[in-house]
C-alpha positions as CSV (number, residue, x, y, z in Angstrom):
1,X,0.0,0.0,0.0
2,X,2.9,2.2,0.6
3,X,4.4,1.9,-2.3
4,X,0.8,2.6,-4.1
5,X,0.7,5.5,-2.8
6,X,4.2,6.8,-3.7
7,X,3.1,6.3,-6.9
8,X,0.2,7.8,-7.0
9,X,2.0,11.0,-4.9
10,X,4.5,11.1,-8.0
11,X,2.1,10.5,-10.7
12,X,0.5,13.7,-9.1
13,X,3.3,15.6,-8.6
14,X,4.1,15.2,-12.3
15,X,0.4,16.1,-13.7
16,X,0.8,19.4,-11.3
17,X,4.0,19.9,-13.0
18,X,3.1,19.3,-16.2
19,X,-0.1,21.5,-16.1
20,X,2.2,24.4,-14.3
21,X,4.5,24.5,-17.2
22,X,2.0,24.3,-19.9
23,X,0.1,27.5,-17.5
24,X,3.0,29.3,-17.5
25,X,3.9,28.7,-21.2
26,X,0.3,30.1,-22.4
27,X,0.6,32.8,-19.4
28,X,3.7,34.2,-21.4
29,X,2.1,33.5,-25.2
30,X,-0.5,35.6,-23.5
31,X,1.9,39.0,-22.4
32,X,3.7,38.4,-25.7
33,X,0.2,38.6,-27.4
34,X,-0.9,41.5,-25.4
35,X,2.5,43.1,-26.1
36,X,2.0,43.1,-29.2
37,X,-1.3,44.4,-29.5
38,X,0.0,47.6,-27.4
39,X,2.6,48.0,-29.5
40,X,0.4,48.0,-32.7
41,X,-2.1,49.8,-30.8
42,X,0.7,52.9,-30.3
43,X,2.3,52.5,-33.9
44,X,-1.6,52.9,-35.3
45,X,-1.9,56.2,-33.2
46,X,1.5,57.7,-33.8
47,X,0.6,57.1,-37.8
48,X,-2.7,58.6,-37.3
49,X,-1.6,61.7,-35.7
50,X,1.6,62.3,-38.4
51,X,-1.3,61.7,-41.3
52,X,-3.3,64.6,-39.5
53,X,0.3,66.5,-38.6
54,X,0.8,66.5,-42.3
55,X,-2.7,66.7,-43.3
56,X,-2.6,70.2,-41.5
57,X,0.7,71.6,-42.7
58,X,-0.6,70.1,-46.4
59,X,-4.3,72.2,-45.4
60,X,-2.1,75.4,-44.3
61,X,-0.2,75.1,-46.8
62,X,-2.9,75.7,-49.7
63,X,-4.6,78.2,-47.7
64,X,-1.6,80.2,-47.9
65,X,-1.1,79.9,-51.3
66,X,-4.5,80.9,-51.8
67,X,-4.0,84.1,-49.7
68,X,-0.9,85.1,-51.4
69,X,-2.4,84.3,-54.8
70,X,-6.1,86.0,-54.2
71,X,-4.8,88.7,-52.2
72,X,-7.7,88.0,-49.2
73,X,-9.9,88.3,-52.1
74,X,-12.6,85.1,-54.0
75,X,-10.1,83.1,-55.8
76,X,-12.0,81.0,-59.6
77,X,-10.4,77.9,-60.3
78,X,-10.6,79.5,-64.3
79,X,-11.1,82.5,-65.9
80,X,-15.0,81.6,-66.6
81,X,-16.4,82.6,-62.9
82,X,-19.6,80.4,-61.9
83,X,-21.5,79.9,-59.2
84,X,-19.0,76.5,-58.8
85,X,-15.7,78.1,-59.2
86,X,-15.8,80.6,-56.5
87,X,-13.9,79.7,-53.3
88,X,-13.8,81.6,-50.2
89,X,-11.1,81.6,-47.4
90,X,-12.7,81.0,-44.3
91,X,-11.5,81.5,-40.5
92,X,-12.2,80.0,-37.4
93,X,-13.8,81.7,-34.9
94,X,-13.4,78.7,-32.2
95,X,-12.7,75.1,-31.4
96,X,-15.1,72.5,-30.3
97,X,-14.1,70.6,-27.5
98,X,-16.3,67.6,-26.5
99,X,-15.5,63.9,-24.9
100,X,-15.5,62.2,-28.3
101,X,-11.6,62.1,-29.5
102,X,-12.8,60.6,-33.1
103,X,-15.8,61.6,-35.0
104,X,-16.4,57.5,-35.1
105,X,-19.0,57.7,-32.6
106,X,-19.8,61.5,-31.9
107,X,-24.0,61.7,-32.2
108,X,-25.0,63.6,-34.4
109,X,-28.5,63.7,-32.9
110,X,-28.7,65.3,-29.4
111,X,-31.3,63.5,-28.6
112,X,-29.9,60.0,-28.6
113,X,-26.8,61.2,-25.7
114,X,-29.1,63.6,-23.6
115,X,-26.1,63.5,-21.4
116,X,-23.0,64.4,-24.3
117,X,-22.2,68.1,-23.6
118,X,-19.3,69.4,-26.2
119,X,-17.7,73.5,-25.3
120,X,-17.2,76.0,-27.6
121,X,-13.9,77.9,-27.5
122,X,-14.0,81.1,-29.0
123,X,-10.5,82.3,-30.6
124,X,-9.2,85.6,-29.0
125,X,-10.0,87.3,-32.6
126,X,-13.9,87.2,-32.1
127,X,-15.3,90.6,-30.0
128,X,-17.4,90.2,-26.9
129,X,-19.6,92.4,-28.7
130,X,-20.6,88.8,-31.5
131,X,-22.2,87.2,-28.3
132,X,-24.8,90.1,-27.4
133,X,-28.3,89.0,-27.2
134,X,-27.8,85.0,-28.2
135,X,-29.4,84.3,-24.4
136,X,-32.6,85.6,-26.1
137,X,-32.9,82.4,-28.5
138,X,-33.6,79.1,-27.7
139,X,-31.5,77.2,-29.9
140,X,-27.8,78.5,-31.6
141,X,-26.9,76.8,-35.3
142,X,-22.7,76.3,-35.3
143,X,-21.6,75.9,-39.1
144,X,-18.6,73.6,-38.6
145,X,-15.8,72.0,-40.7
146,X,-13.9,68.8,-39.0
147,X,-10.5,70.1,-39.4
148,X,-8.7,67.2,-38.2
149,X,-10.7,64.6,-40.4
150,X,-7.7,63.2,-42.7
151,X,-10.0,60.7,-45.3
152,X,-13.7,62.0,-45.7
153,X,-12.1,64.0,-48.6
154,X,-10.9,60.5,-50.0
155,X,-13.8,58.8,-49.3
156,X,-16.6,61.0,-50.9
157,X,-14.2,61.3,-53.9
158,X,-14.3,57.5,-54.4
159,X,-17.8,57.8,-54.7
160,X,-18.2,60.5,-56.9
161,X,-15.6,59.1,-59.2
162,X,-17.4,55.8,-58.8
163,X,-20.9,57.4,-60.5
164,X,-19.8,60.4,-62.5
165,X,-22.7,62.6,-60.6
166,X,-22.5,65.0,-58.0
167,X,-26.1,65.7,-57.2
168,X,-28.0,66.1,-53.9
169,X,-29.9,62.9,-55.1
170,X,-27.4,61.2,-56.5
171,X,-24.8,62.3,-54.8
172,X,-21.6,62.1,-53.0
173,X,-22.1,58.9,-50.4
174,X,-19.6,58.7,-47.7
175,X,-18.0,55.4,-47.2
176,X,-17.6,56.3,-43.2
177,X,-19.3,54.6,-40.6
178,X,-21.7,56.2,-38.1
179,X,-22.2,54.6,-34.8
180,X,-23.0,56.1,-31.3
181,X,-21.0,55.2,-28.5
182,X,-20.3,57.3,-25.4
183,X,-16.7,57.3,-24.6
């Protein structure tokens, strides 16, 4: 009986070995996994941010070409002016600052995140004077322009070049997703 259960002791002993080492062999699979995913995770961000970096300086770029060139004045894209070919510079009076850092998942209807507040930051350019009497309205529309969005541009083209037409109907379709989720 002794003997039995020396063997039985060792037989265990091994198994518990045995599962340890394959446990800790899938624990570190596991780290080197989730390594990984971090690092791709930062590399994905820091090549997001240069693409808007350069998107901007690219952006900044044209509109100071466009100044020198127009002189602050409506710059045509041709010598036949059109309703089309006019341009105008435009500057910002403020920034929008809300909780969503991408525009994948801002709402675009208030009603659906009662509880999603956003802050406008008006630039130091814009007089006091802009704001009297807005408490006397109920509702305020803000004309906006995503300045950090780096492929709407690219995907609206796509879709224009895809069917030749650029009307409301038939029109350019973004290729972005919408979903709402509240960081």
């Amino acid at each position: 009986p002794r003997a039995m259960l020396d063997i039985a002791r060792d037989a265990a002993l091994l198994t518990l070995g045995a599962a340890c080492g394959f446990i800790a062999q899938r624990l570190r699979a596991r780290a080197r996994l989730d390594d990984d995913a971090a690092r791709m995770k930062r590399e994905r961000e820091a090549e997001r941010a240069g693409r808007t970096r350069a998107e901007r300086d690219v952006r900044a770029l044209r509109l100071e070409l466009a100044r020198v060139s127009a002189d602050g004045e409506a710059t045509t894209t041709s010598s036949a002016t059109s309703a089309t070919d006019v341009r105008y510079a435009l500057r910002a009076l403020g920034t929008f600052r809300s909780a969503f850092r991408r525009r994948l998942g801002a709402p675009r209807q208030p009603s659906l995140v009662p509880l999603a507040r956003g802050r406008v930051a008006l630039h130091a350019h814009v007089p006091a004077s802009a704001l009297e009497g807005l408490e006397e309205f109920s509702h305020c529309w803000l004309l906006f322009l995503f300045h950090e969005n780096t492929d709407f541009h690219a995907s609206v083209t796509r879709e224009i070049g895809k069917t030749g037409k650029t009307g409301a109907a038939d029109g350019p379709r973004t290729t972005t997703r919408g979903k709402i989720r509240v960081p």
